[in-house]
N, C-alpha and C positions, 0 to 999 in steps of 0.2 A: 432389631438390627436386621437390615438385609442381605440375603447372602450374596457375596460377591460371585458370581461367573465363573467358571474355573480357566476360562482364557479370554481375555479381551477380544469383541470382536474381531477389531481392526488385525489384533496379532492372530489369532487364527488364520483369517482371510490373505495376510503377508505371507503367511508359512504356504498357504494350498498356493498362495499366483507363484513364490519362488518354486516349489515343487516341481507345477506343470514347465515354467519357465528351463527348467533345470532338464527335466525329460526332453522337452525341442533341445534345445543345445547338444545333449546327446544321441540329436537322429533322433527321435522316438515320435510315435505316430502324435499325430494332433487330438487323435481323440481320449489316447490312454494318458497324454498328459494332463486334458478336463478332467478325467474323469479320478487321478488321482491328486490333481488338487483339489477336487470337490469331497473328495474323501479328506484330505488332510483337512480340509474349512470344516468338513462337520465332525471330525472325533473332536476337532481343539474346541467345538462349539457347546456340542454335545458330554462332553469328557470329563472326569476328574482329576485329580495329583498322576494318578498313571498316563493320562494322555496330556496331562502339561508335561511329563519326562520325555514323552513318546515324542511329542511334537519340539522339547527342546536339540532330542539327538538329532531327529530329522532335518532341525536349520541348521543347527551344528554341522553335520555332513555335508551339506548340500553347499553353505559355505568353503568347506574345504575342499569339496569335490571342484566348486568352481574357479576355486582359486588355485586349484591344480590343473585346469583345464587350462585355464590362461597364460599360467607360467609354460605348460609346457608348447603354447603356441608361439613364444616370444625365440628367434634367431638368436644365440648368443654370440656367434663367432664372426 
């Protein structure tokens, strides 16, 4: 039997582009965004059960971070 990955490509790679994406949104330099979704592509890549947890809080935040970002752009009055 072969051992499976500890993070699917594809999800790895989701988690570092939303990262960097996440860092521009917040102002943040163009290169410390590469560079830390290259970091996030290679723990999920490279990782085991701690960096599936590591890279599950990460999307986790970065979703609520952005969906508090958005809400609090919206006029309500």
């Amino acid at each position: 039997m072969e051992p499976t990955p500890a993070v699917p490509a594809v999800t790895a790679v989701a988690v570092g582009v939303t990262l960097g994406r996440w860092w521009l949104a917040r102002k943040g330099g163009l290169l410390t965004a590469i560079g830390a979704g290259v970091l996030a592509t290679a723990v999920g890549l490279a990782g085991g059960p701690i960096a599936r947890a590591a890279l599950a809080v990460l999307a986790a935040a970065t979703d609520v971070l952005t969906a508090e970002t958005a809400l609090a752009r919206l006029d309500l009055s």
